[in-house]
ZADO-1210 file (C-alpha; in nm, 4 decimals, padded with zeros to 6 digits):
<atoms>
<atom x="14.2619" y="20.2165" z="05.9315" code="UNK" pos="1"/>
<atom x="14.5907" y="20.2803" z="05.6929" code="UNK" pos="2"/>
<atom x="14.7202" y="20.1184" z="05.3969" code="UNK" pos="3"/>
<atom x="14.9776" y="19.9377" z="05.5855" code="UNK" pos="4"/>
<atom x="14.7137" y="19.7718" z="05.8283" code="UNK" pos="5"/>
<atom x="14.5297" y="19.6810" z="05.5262" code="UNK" pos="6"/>
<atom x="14.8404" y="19.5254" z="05.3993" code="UNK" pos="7"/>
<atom x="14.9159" y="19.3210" z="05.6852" code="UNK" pos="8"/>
<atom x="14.5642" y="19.1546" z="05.6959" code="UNK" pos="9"/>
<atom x="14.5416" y="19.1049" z="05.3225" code="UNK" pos="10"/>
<atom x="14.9078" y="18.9102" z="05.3731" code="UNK" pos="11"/>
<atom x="14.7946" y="18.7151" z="05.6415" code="UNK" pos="12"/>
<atom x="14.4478" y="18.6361" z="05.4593" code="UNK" pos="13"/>
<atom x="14.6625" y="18.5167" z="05.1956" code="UNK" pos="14"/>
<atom x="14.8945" y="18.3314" z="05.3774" code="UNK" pos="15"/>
<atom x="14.6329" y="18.1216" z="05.5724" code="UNK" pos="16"/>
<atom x="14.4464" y="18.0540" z="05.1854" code="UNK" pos="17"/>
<atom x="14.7894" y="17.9307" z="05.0671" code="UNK" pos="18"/>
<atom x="14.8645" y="17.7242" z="05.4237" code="UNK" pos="19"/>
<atom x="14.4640" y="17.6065" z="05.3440" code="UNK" pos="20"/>
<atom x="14.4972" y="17.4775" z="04.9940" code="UNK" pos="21"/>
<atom x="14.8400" y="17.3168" z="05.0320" code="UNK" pos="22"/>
<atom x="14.6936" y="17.1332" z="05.2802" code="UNK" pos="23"/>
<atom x="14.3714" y="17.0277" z="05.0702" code="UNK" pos="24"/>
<atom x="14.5856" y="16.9654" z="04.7693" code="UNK" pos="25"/>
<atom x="14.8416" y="16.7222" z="04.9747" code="UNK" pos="26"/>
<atom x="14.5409" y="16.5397" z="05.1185" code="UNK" pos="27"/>
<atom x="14.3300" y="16.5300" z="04.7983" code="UNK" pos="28"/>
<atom x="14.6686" y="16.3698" z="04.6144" code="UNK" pos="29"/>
<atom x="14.7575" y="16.1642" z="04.9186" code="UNK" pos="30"/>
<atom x="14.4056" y="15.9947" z="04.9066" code="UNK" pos="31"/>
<atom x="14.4859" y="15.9728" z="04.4979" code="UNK" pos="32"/>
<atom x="14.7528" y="15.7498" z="04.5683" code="UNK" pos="33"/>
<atom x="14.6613" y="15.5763" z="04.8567" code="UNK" pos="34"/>
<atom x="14.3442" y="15.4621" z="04.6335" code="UNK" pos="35"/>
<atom x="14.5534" y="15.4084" z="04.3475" code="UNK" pos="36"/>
<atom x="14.7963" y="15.1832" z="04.4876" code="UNK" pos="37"/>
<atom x="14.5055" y="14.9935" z="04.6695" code="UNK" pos="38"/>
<atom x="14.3424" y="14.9314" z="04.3412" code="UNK" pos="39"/>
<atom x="14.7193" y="14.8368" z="04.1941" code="UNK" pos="40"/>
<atom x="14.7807" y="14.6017" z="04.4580" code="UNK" pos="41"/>
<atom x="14.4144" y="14.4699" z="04.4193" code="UNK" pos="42"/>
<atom x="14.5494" y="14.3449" z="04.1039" code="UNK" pos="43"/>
<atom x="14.8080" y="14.1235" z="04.2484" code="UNK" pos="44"/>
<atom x="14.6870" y="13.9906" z="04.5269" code="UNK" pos="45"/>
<atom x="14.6574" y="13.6339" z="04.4919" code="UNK" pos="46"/>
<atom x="14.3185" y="13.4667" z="04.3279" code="UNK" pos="47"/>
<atom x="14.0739" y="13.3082" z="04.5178" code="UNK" pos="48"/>
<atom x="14.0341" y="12.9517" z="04.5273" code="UNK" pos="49"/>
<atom x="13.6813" y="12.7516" z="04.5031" code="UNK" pos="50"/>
<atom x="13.6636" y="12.4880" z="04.7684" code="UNK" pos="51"/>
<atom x="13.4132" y="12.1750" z="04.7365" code="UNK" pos="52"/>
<atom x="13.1212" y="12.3551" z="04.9237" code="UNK" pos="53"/>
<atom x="13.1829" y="12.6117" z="04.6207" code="UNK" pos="54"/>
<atom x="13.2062" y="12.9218" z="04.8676" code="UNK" pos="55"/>
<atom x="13.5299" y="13.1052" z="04.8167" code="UNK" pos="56"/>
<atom x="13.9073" y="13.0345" z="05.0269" code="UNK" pos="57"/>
<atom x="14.1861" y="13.2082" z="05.0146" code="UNK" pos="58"/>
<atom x="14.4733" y="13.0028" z="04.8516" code="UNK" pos="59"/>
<atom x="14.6809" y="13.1054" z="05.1884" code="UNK" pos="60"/>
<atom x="14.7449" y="12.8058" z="05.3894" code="UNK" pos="61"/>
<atom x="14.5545" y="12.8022" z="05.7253" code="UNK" pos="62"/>
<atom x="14.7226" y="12.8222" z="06.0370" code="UNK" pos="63"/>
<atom x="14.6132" y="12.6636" z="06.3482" code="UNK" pos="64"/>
<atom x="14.5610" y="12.2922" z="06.4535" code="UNK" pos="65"/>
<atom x="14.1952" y="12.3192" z="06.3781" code="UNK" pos="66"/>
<atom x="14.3190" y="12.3309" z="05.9831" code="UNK" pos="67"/>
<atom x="14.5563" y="11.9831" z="06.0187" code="UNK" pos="68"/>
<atom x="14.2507" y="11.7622" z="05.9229" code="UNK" pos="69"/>
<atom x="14.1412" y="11.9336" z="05.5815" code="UNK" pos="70"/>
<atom x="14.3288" y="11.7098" z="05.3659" code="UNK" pos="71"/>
<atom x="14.0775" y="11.4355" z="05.5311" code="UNK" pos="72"/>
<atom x="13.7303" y="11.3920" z="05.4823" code="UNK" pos="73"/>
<atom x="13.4777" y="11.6355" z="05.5432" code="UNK" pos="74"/>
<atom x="13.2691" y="11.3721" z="05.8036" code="UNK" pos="75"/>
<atom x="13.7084" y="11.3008" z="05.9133" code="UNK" pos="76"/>
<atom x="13.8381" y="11.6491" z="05.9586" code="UNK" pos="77"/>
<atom x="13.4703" y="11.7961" z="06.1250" code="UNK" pos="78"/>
<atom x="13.5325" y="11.4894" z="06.3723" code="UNK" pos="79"/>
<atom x="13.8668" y="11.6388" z="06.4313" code="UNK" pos="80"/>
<atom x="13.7343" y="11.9577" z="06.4772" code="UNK" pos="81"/>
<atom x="13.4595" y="11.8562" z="06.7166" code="UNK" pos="82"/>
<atom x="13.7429" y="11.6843" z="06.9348" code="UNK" pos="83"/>
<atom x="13.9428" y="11.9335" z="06.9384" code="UNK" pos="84"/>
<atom x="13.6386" y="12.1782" z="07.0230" code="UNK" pos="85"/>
<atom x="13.5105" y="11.9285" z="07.2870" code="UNK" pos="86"/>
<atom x="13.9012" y="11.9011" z="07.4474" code="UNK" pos="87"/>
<atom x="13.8838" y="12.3048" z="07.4918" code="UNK" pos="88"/>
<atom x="13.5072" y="12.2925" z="07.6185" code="UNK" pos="89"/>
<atom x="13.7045" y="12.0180" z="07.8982" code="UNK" pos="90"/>
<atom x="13.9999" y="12.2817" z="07.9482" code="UNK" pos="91"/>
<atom x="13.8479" y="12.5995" z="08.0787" code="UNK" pos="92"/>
<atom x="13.9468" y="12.6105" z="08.3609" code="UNK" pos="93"/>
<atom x="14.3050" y="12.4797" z="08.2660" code="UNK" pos="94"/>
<atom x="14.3111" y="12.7929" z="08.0198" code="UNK" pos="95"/>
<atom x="14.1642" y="13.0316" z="08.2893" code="UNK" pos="96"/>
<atom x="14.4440" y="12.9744" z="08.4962" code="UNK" pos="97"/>
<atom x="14.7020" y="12.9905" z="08.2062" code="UNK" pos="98"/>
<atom x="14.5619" y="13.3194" z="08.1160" code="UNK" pos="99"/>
<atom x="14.5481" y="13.4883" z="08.3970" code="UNK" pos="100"/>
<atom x="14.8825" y="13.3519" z="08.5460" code="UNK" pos="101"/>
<atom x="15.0220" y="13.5483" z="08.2108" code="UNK" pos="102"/>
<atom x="14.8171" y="13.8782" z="08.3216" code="UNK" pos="103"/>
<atom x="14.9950" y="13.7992" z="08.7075" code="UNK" pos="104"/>
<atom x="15.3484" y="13.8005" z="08.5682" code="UNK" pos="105"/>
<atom x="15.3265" y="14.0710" z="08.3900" code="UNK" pos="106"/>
<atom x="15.1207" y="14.2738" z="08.6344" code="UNK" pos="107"/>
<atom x="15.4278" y="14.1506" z="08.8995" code="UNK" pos="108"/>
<atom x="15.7280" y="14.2479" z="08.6492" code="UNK" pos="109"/>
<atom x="15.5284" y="14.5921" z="08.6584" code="UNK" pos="110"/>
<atom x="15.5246" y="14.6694" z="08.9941" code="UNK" pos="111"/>
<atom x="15.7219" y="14.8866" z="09.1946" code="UNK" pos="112"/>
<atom x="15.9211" y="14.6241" z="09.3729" code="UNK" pos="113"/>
<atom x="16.0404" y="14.3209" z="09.2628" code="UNK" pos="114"/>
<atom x="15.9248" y="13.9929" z="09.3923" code="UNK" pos="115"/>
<atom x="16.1208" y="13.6739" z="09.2600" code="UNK" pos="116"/>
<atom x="15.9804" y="13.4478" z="09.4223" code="UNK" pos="117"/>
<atom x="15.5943" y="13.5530" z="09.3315" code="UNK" pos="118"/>
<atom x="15.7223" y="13.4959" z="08.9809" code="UNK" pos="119"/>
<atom x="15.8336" y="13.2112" z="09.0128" code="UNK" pos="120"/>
<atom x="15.5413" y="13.0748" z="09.1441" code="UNK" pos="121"/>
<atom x="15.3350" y="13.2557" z="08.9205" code="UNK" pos="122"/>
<atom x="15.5179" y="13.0954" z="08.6201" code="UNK" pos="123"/>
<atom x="15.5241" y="12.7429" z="08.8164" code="UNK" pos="124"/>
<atom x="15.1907" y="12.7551" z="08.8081" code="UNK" pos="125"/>
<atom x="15.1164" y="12.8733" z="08.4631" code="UNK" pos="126"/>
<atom x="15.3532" y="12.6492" z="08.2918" code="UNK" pos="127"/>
<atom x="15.1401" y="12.3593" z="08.5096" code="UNK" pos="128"/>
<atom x="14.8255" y="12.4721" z="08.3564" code="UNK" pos="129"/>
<atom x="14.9877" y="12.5214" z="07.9841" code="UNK" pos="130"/>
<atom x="15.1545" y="12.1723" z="08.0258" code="UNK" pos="131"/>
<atom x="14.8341" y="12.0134" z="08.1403" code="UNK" pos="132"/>
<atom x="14.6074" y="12.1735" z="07.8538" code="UNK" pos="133"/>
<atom x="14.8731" y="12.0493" z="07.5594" code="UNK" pos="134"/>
<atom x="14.8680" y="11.6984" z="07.7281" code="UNK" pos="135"/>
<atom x="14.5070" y="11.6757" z="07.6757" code="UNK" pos="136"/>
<atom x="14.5668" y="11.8227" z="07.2896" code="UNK" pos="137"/>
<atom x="14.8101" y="11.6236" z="07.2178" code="UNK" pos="138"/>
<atom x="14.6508" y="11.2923" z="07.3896" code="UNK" pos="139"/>
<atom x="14.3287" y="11.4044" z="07.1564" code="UNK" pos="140"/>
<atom x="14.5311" y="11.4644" z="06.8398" code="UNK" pos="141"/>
<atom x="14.7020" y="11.0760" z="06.8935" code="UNK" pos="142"/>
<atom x="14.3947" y="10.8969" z="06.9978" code="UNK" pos="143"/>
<atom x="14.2542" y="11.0845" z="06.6515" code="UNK" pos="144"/>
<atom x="14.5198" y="10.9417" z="06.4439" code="UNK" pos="145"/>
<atom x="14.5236" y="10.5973" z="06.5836" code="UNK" pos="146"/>
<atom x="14.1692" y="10.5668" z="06.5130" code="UNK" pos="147"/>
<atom x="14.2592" y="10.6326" z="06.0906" code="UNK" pos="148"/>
<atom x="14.3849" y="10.4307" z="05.8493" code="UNK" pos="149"/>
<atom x="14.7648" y="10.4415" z="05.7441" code="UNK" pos="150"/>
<atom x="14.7022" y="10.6432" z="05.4532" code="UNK" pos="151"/>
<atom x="14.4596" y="10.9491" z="05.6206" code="UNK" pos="152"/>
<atom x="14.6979" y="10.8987" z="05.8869" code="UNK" pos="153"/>
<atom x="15.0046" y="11.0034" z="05.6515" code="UNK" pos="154"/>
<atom x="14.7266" y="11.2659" z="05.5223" code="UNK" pos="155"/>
<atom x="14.7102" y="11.4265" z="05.9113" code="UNK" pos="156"/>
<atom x="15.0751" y="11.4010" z="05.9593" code="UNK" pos="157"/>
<atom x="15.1329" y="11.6572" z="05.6829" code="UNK" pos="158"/>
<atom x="14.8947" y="11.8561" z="05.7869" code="UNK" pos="159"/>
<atom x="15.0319" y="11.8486" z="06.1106" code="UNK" pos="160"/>
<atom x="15.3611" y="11.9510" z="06.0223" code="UNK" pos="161"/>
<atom x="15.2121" y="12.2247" z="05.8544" code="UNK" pos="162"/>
<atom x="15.0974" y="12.3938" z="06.1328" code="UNK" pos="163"/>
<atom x="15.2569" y="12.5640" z="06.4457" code="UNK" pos="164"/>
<atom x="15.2846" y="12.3736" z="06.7761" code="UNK" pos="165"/>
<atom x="15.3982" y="12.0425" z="06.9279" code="UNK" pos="166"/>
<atom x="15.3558" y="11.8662" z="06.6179" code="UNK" pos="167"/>
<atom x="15.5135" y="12.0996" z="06.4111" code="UNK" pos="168"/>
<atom x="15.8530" y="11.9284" z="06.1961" code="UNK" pos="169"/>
<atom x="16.1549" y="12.1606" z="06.2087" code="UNK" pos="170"/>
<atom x="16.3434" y="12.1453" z="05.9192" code="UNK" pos="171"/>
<atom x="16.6114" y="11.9004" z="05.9028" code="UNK" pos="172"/>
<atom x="16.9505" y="12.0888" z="06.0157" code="UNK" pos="173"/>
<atom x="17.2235" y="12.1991" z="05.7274" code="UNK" pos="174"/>
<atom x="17.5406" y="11.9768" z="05.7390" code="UNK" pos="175"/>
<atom x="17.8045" y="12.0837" z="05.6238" code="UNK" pos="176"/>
</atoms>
């Protein structure tokens, strides 16, 4: 072996320790910072509310038309919950189809060739199925209300409008 072959493989030796510890070093300070700014945005995040059953809520407003009720009583908004639970339980089939007419179109828009018509019918018939399961939603969200005094009945109507969906209020337009 000669000096300059000696050379070459100390340089390379070298070269792959430098290529290894810049690597270690920029993960080493990447997880340094990551883990920093976690625990600096743990600071921030917002506090955690106690609810009345004392276990702990995020103060983030709920989303979904389960959540419309909670300004109700507990025995009020778990009957909500159980009709609206009870409503789905009814709709299985109605959400089946609604499902897997999505899965259709988009397994049609896919293909090769494209077939209009097959859409269309495929949408016909999932727009049926969504129709049918927000008429018997909506029929159990009214037939809720009408059952509650004016007041609780205000109560849901905030809540609804709180959430996303049929009962949702826009806001009111800008005029000019």
């Amino acid at each position: 072996m000669s000096a300059n072959d000696n050379r070459a493989r100390l340089r390379t030796w070298m070269l792959l320790s430098m290529l290894l510890n810049v690597f270690l070093v920029g993960g080493i300070a990447g997880g340094a910072w990551r883990w920093w700014t976690t625990e600096a945005h743990a600071e921030h995040v917002a506090p955690v509310a106690q609810t009345s059953g004392g276990e702990s809520a995020a103060t983030a407003p709920q989303r979904g038309l389960r959540f419309a009720a909670d300004g109700l009583s507990p025995r009020q908004a778990q009957a909500f919950r159980v009709g609206l639970r009870d409503v789905r339980r009814e709709s299985v089939d109605l959400i089946r189809a609604s499902r897997d007419g999505r899965i259709e179109v988009a397994r049609l828009l896919a293909a090769p060739t494209f077939d209009r018509s097959a859409i269309d019918t495929t949408l016909a018939r999932t727009r049926a199925a969504d129709i049918a399961l927000r008429e018997r939603v909506e029929g159990h969200v009214v037939s809720f209300a009408a059952a509650l005094p004016p007041a609780d009945r205000a109560t849901l109507v905030q809540g609804l409008a709180a959430q996303q969906g049929s009962f949702r209020v826009p806001p009111s337009p800008a005029r000019p």
